[in-house]
SERO-208365 format. One record per residue (C-alpha): x, y, z; residue number from 1. Coordinates in steps of 0.5 Angstrom, whole numbers, plus 500, padded with zeros to 3 digits. Layout:
<drenlums>
{drenlum {X, Y, Z}, NUM}
...
</drenlums>
This chain:
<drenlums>
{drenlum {674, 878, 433}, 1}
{drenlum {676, 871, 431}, 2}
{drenlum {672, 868, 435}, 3}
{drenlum {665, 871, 434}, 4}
{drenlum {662, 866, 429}, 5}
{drenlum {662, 861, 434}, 6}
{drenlum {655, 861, 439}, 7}
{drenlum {658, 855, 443}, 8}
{drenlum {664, 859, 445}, 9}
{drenlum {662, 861, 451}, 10}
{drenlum {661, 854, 454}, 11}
{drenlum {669, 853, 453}, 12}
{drenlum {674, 856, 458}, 13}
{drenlum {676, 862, 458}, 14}
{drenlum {683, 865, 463}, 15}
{drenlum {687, 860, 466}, 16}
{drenlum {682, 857, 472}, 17}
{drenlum {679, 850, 471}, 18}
{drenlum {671, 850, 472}, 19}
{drenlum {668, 844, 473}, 20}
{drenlum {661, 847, 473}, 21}
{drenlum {664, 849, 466}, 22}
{drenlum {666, 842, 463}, 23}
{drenlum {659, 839, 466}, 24}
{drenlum {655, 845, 462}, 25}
{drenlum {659, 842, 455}, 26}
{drenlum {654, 836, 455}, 27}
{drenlum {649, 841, 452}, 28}
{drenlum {653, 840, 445}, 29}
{drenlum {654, 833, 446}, 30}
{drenlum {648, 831, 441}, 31}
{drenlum {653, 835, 436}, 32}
{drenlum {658, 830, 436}, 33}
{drenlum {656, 824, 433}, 34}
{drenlum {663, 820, 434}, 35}
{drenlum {660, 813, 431}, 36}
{drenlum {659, 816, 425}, 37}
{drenlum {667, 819, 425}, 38}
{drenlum {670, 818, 419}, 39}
{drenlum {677, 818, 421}, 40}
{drenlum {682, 822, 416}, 41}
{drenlum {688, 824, 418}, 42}
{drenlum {690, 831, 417}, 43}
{drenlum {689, 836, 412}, 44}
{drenlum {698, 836, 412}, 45}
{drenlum {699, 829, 412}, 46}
{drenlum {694, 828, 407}, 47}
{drenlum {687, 825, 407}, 48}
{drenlum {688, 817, 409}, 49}
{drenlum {683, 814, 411}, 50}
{drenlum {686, 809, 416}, 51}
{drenlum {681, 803, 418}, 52}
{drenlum {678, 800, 425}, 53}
{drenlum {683, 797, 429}, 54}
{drenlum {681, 789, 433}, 55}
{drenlum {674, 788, 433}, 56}
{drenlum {672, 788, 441}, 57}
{drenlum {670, 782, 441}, 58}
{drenlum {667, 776, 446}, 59}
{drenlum {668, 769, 445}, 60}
{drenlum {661, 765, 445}, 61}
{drenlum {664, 758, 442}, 62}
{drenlum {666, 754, 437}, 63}
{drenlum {664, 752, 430}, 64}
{drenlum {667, 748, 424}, 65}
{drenlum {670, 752, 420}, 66}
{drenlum {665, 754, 412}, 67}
{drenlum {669, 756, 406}, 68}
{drenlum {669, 764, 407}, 69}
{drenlum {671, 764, 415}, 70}
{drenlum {677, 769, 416}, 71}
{drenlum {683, 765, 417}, 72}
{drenlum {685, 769, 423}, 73}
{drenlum {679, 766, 426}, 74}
{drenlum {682, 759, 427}, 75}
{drenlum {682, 755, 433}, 76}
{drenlum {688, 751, 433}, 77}
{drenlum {688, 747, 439}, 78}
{drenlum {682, 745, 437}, 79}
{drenlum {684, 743, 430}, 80}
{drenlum {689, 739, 432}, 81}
{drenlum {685, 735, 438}, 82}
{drenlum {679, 734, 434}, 83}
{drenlum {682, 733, 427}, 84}
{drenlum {679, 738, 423}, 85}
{drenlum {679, 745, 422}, 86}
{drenlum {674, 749, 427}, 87}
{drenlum {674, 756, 428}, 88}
{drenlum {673, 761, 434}, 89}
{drenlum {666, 764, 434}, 90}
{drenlum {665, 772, 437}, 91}
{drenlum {660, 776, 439}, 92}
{drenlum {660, 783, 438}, 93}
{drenlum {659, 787, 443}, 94}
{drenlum {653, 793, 443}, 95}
{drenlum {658, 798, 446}, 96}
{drenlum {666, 799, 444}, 97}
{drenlum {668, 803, 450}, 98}
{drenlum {671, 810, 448}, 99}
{drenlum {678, 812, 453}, 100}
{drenlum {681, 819, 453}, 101}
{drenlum {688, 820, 455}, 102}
{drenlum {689, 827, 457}, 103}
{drenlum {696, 830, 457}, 104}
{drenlum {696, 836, 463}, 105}
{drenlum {705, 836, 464}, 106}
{drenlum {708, 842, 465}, 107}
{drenlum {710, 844, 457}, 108}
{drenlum {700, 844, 457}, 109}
{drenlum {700, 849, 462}, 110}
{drenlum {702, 855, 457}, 111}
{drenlum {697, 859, 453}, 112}
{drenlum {697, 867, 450}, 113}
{drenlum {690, 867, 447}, 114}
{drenlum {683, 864, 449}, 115}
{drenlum {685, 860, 455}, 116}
{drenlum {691, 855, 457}, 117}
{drenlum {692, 849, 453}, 118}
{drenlum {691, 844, 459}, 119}
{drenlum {684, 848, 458}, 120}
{drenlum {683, 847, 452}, 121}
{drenlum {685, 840, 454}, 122}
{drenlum {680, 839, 458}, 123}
{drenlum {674, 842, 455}, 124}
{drenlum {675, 837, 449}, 125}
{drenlum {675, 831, 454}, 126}
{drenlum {669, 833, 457}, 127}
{drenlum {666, 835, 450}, 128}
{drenlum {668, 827, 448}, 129}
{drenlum {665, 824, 454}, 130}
{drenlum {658, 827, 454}, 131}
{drenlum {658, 826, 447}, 132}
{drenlum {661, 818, 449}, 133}
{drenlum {655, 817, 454}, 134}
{drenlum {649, 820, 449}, 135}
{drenlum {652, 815, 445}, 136}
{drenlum {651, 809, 451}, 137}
{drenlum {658, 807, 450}, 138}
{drenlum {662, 806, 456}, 139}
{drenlum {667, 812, 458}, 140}
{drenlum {675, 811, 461}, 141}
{drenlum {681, 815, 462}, 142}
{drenlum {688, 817, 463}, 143}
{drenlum {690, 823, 466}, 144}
{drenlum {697, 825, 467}, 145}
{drenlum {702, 830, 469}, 146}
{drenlum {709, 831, 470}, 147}
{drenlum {708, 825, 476}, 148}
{drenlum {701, 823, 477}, 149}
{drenlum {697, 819, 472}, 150}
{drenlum {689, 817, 474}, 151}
{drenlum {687, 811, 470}, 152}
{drenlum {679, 811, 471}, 153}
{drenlum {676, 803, 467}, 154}
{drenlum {671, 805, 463}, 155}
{drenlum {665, 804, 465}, 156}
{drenlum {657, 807, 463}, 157}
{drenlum {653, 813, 465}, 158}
{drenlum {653, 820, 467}, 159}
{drenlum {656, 818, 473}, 160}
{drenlum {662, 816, 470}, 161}
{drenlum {664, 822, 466}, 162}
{drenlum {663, 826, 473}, 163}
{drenlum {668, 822, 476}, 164}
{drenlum {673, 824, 471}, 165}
{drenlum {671, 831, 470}, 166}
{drenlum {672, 830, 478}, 167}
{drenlum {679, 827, 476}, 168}
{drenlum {682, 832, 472}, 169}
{drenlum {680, 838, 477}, 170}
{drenlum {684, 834, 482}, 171}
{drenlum {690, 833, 478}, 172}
{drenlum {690, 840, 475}, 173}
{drenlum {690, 842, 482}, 174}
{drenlum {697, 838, 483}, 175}
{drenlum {700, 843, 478}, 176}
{drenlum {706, 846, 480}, 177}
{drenlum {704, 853, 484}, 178}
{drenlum {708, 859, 479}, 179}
{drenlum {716, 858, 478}, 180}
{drenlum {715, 853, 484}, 181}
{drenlum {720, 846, 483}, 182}
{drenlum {716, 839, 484}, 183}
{drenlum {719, 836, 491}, 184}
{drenlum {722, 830, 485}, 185}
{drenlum {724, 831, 479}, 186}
{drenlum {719, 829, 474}, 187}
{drenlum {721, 825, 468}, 188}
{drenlum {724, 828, 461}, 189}
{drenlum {718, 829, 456}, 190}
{drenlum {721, 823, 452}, 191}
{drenlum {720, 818, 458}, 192}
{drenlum {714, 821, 460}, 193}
{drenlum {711, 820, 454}, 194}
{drenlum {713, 814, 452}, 195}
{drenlum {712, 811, 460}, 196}
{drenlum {704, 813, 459}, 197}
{drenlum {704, 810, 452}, 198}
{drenlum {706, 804, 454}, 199}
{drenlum {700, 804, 460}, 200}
{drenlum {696, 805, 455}, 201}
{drenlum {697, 800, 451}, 202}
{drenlum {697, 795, 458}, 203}
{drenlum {689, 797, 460}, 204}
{drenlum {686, 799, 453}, 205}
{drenlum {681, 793, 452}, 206}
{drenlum {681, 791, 444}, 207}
{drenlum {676, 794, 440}, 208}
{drenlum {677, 800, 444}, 209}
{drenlum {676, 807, 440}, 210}
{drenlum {682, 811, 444}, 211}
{drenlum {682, 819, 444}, 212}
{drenlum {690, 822, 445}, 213}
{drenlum {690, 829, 447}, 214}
{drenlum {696, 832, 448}, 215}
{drenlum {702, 838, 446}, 216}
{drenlum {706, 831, 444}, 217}
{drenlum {712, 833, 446}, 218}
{drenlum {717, 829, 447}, 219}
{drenlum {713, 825, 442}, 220}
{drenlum {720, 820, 439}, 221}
{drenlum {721, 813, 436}, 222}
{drenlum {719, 809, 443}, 223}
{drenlum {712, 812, 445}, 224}
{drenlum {711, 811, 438}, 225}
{drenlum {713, 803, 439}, 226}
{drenlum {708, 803, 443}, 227}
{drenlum {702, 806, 440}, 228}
{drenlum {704, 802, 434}, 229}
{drenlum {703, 795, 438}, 230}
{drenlum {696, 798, 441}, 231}
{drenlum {694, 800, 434}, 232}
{drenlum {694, 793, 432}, 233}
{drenlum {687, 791, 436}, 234}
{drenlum {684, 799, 438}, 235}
{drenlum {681, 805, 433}, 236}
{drenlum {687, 812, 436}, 237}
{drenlum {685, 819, 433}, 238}
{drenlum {691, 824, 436}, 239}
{drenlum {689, 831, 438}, 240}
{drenlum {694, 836, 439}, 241}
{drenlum {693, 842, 442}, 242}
{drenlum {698, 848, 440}, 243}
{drenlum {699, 855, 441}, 244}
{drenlum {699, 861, 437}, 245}
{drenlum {705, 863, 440}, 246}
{drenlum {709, 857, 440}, 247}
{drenlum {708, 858, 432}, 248}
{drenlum {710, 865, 432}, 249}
{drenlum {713, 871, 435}, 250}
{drenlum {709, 877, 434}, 251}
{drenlum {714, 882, 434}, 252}
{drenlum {714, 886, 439}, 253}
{drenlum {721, 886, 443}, 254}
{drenlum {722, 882, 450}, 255}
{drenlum {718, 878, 452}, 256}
{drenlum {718, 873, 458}, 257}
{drenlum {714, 867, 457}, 258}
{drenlum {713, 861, 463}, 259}
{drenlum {709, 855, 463}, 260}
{drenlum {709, 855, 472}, 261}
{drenlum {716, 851, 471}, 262}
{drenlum {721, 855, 467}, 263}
{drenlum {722, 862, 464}, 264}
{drenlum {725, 864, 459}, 265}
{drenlum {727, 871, 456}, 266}
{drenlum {725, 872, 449}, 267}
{drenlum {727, 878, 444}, 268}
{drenlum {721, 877, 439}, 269}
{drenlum {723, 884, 435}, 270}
{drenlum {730, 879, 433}, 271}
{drenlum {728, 876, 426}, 272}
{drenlum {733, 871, 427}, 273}
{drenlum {730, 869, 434}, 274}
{drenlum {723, 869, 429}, 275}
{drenlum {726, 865, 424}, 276}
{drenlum {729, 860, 428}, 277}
{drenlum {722, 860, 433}, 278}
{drenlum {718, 858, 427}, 279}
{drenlum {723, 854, 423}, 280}
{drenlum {723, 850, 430}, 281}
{drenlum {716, 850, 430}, 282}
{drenlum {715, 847, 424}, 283}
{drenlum {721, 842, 424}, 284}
{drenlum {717, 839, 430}, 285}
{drenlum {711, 839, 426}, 286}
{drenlum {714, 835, 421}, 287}
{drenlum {717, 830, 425}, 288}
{drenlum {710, 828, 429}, 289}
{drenlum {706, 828, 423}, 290}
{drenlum {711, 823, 421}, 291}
{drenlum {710, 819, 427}, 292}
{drenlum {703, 819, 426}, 293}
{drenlum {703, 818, 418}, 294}
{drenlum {707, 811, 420}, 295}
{drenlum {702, 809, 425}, 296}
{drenlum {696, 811, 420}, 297}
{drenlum {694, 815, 425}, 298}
{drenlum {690, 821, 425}, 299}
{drenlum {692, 827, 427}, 300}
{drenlum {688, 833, 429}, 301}
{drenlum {691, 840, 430}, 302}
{drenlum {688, 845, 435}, 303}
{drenlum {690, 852, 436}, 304}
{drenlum {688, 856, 443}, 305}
{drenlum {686, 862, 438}, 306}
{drenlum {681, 856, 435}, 307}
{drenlum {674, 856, 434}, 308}
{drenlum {674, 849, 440}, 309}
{drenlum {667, 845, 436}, 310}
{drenlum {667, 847, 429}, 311}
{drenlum {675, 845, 428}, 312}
{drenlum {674, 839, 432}, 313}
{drenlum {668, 837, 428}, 314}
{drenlum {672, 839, 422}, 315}
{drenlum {677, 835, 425}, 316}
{drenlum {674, 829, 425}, 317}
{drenlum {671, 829, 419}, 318}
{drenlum {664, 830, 423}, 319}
{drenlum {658, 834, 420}, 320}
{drenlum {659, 842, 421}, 321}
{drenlum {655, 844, 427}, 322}
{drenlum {648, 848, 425}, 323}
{drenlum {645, 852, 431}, 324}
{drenlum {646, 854, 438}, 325}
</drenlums>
């Protein structure tokens, strides 16, 4: 079985049920993930790019007069201008840059032909990215979102803070769509959605931040793009995607009814034509967000359901293959 290289496995969802208790015991494999070392690479698809930290999550502590080799962008100009001669500002660096983790729960997530749903997964690697945050002393936030509520949590530091958004994130996957039921109000088209908490993002992140963004991407296009685009400029953005196995490939074995709580659609996998237009779709998709993120130099990680969860995000993340238990 795929799986069975991998001893942490266990920790990980499996089935379709959320478990906090779940999330919490993933603290376990916190020391493994050593997020400050990082080394941000952009998938082995879109090419090995090492893009650059973004903003420098500074506090400002005073002016000085400006010395030959002070950074330009530095310069106070009203200061300049009053006093006559060039000062710049002064900034203290802070101890922790605050890590945020937006989660993406909408509709298009809540599919999965393996291991566990992709929401699942989702959460799992939240709750793995906040525990390895806070062994790190950093200070911890989140976005959450669905289809029609988000969760907006400020970072802050401590256990406490990861309890609550692993509380958070129980309660907003309790507010799913029950099976084929329609939500009360017609939520937003996958574009907009996306696009809409993109530009939240960029509203409450805090320069300097290192921001974790794990999604399905879809509705990924040219407006959430922008805004991400204007965010990259002052905060350090890694992209999870998480996919399907199936979403990939039909496995050729006749009618299948595939769901994700909202809709259902019948599908005769045996068709290689049906095949070949589900993979070349697939594929298209692939190309197309791996050219918003080459554009935005902004690294991308790809996950599977059918993955093995700690060694792919470690491999991932350019991060030190984990050794043990």
């Amino acid at each position: 079985m795929r799986y069975s290289n991998d001893p942490t496995l266990s920790l990980f969802h499996h089935g379709s049920q959320l478990n906090p208790a779940q999330l919490i015991r993933l603290s376990q494999l916190a020391r493994h993930i050593p997020l400050k070392k990082q080394q941000r690479i952009l998938s082995s698809r879109a090419g090995n790019h090492v893009s650059r930290v973004k903003g420098r999550g500074l506090d400002y502590a005073e002016n000085r007069q400006y010395l030959p080799g002070d950074d330009i962008r530095a310069m106070d100009w009203r200061v300049t201008a009053r006093t006559g001669s060039p000062h710049i500002k002064v900034y203290q660096e802070e101890k922790e840059r605050p890590v945020l983790l937006v989660t993406d729960l909408r509709a298009s997530m809540n599919f999965g032909s393996r291991r566990t749903l992709k929401q699942l997964l989702a959460a799992d690697l939240t709750a793995l990215l906040g525990w390895a945050a806070i062994a790190e002393g950093s200070r911890l936030g989140a976005l959450l979102f669905n289809d029609n509520d988000e969760l907006d949590l400020r970072p802050k530091p401590g256990r406490r803070q990861q309890l609550h958004i692993i509380n958070s994130l129980a309660t907003l996957y309790d507010t799913r769509p029950p099976g084929s039921h329609v939500p009360a109000s017609a939520p937003a088209s996958p574009q907009q959605r996306i696009t809409d908490m993109c530009l939240h993002l960029r509203r409450i992140a805090k320069p300097g931040s290192s921001i974790y963004f794990i999604s399905d991407w879809h509705g990924m296009n040219a407006d959430a793009e922008a805004q991400l685009f204007t965010l990259s400029r002052h905060c350090d953005l890694t992209a999870i995607q998480i996919y399907d196995p199936l979403e990939a490939r039909l496995p050729a074995s006749g009618w299948l009814t595939l769901t994700n709580g909202q809709r259902r659609d019948l599908i005769n996998s045996s068709s290689q034509r049906q095949q070949h237009s589900h993979q070349q779709r697939f594929e298209q998709q692939q190309q197309q967000l791996q050219q918003h993120m080459l554009r935005l130099q902004m690294p991308l990680l790809t996950l599977s359901t059918a993955d093995e969860p700690l060694p792919s995000l470690l491999a991932g993340l350019g991060l030190t293959k984990v050794t043990g238990g």
